[in-house]
N, C-alpha and C positions, 0 to 999 in steps of 0.2 A: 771152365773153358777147356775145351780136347786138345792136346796136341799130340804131334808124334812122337816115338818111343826114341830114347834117347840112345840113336845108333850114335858108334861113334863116324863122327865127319870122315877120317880116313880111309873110310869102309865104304865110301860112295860111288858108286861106280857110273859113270856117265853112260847117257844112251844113247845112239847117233840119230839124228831128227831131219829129218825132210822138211822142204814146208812147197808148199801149195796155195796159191789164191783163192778166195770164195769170190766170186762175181756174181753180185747179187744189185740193189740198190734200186730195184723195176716193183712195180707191182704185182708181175707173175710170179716173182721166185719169195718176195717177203724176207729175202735174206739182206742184211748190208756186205758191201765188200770188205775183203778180211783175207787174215793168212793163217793159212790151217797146218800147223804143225804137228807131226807124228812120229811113233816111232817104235821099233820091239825091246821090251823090258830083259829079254835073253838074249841081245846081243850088246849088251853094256857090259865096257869095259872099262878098267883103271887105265889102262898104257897104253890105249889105243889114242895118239893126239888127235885124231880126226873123229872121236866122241864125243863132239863140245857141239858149240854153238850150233842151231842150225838158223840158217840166213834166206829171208827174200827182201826186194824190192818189187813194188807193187804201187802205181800211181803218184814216184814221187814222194812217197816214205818206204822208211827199212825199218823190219822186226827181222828179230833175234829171239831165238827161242832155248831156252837150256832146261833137261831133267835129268836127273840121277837117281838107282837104284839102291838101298841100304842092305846091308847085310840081312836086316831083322823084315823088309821086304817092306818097309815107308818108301815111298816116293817123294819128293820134293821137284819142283819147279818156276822157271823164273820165264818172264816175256816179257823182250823190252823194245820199245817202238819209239820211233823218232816219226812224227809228222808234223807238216809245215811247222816245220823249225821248231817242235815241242817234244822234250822224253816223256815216255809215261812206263813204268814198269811194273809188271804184275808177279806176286809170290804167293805160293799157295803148296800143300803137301795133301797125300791120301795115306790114311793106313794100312797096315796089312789085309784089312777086309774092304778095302776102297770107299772108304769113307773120309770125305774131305776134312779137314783138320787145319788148325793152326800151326803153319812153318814155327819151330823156336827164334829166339834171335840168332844165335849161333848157324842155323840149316838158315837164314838171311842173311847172314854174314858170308857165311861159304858161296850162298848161289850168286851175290853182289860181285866177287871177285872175278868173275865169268865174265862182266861187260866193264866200257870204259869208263869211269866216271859217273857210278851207278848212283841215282837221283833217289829222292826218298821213295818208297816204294808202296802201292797197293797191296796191303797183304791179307789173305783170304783170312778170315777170322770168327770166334765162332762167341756169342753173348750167353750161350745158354746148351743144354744138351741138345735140343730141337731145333735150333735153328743154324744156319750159316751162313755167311756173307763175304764181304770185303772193307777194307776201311785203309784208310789215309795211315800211315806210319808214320809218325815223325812231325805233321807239319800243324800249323798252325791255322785256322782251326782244323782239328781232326773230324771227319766223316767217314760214318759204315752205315752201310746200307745190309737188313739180315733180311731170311725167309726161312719163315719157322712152318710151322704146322697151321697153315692157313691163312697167315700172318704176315709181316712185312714191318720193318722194326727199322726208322733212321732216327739214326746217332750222331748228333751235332757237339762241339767240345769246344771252346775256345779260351786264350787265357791271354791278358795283356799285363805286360809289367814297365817299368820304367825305368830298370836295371837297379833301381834301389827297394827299398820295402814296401813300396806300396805297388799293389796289382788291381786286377780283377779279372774273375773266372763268371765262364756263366756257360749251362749246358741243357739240353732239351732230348728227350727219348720220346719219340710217339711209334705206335703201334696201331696198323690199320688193318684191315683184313684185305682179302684181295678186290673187293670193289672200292676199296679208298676212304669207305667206314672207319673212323677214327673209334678204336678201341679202348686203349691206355695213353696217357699221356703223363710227361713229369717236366718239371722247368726246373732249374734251379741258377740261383746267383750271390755274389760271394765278393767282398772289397777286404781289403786289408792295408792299413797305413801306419807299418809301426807293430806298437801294442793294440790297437784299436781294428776290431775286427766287425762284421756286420754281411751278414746272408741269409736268406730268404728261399722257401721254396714251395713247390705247389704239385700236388700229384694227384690222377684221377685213375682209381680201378673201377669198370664199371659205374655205380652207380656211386660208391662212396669215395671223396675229397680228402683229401689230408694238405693243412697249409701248417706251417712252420715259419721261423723266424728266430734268429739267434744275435748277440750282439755280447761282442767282449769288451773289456778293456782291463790290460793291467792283471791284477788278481782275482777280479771281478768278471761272471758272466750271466748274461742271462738270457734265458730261451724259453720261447712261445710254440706250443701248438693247439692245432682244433682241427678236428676230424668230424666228419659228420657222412652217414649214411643213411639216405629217407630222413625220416620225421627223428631220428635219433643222433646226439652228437656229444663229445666228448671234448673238453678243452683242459687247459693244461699249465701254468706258469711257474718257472722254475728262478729264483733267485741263487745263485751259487758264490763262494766265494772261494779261494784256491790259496792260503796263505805259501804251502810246497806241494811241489809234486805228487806228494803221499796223503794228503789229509783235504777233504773236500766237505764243508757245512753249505746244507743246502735248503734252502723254504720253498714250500711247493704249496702252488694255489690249487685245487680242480672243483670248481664250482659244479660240475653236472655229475660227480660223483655221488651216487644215493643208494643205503642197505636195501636188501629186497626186501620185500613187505612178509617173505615167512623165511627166517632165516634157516641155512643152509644144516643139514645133518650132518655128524660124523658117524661112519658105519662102523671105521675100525678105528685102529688107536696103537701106535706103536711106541715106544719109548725113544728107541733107537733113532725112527726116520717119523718126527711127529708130524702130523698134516700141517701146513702151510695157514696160517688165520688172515681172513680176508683184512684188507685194512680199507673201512669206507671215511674214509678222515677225508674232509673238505681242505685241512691244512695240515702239512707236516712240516718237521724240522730234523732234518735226518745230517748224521756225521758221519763219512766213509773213510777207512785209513786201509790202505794198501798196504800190505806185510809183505817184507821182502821174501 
């Protein structure tokens, strides 16, 4: 995930902002009304008090607009709007080569103190190097919305608890292209009551499926998957047991595991770094201990 270069906050020099109406909201112009804030990155100053906010009212709501320049030459900015009686605030940063990027928390912290009682906030956010978007901060459930290289990518999150040990999470990523063609898609869900744990999940690239399934309890765990792509598929059960932290005995099923029918050459041969031997075992029983 990109963010900006970690100027320091002190070094932020505000910029003085205008702002302006869009009167749009007809069929001829295809714009909505809106308020367009601007402003020059070389006349931002530190002591200048009249570098801050820049303000309109506009049909019975007010936006407020704040950006600042860094020494190492990130930008960061904040737009906060009150309409019919609702805040919404948006935070977002560019780098030195103007490429939008993820505000840190900190460059959210600093551009918060700008307005009154600044609400969880919209902050521009990036899932991948290709793509960018915006998403929900803070709230419950969280949403981003990204656009990648051809793509469009929402991100749903939610989690309920009941202030004691038991919850449940559950979260959904799909990927469309830009005609609404469902690309990728992944589910996932998740309970926990206690020692007793139990979550499930389902994911599609293209043409191949991967489902999973996990279930705890106590010292004991055990997890399911199967994978299947076309006429070919792969399944998987894992028995485990945890007596500490460090020591993990584990039985493994994989029923669709089979040798190739001419097995595989070795060309070279080292002592040092020996090749890897395939393991075609239908069942294992393997012991893992962790060294400090």
């Amino acid at each position: 995930m990109g963010q900006t270069p970690q100027t320091d906050l002190d070094s932020y020099r505000l910029i003085p902002l205008s702002g302006c109406p869009v009167l749009g909201g007809d069929t001829a112009s295809g714009l909505p009304s809106g308020v367009l804030f601007s402003g020059r990155s070389f006349e931002a100053s530190s002591d200048n008090s009249l570098s801050c906010c820049g303000r309109y009212s506009l049909r019975n709501s007010l936006h407020q607009g704040v950006a600042a320049l860094g020494n190492d030459g990130d930008l960061i900015f904040a737009v906060n709007s009150w309409v019919s009686g609702r805040r919404c605030m948006v935070m977002g940063a560019f780098d030195p080569a103007g490429k939008p990027v993820a505000p840190t928390k900190s460059q959210q912290d600093w551009l918060g103190k700008h307005f009154q009682s600044p609400e969880r906030p919209i902050v521009l956010d990036t899932k991948a190097k290709s793509d960018i978007g915006f998403k929900t901060n803070g709230l419950n459930p969280n949403v981003g919305v990204y656009v990648g290289n051809k793509t469009i990518i929402f991100d749903v999150h939610a989690r309920l608890t009941d202030g004691s040990k038991r919850s449940l999470e559950g979260g959904a990523t799909v990927t469309t292209d830009f005609d609404g063609k469902v690309q990728d898609q992944a589910f996932t869900l998740a309970a926990k009551d206690g020692k007793a744990s139990l979550g499930a999940g389902y994911e599609r690239k293209g043409t191949q499926t991967i489902e999973t399934v996990e279930a705890a309890w106590d010292k004991w765990s055990l997890a399911g998957k199967r994978s299947r792509n076309g006429a070919s598929r792969d399944r998987q059960l894992d028995l485990s047991y945890h007596p500490n932290d460090k020591i993990t005995i584990k039985a493994s099923w994989r029923p669709d595991v089979k040798p190739p029918s001419t097995p595989p050459r070795i060309t070279s041969y080292s002592i040092a770094n020996p090749p890897a031997i395939p393991n075609y075992s239908n069942y294992m029983i393997t012991l893992e201990i962790k060294l400090p």
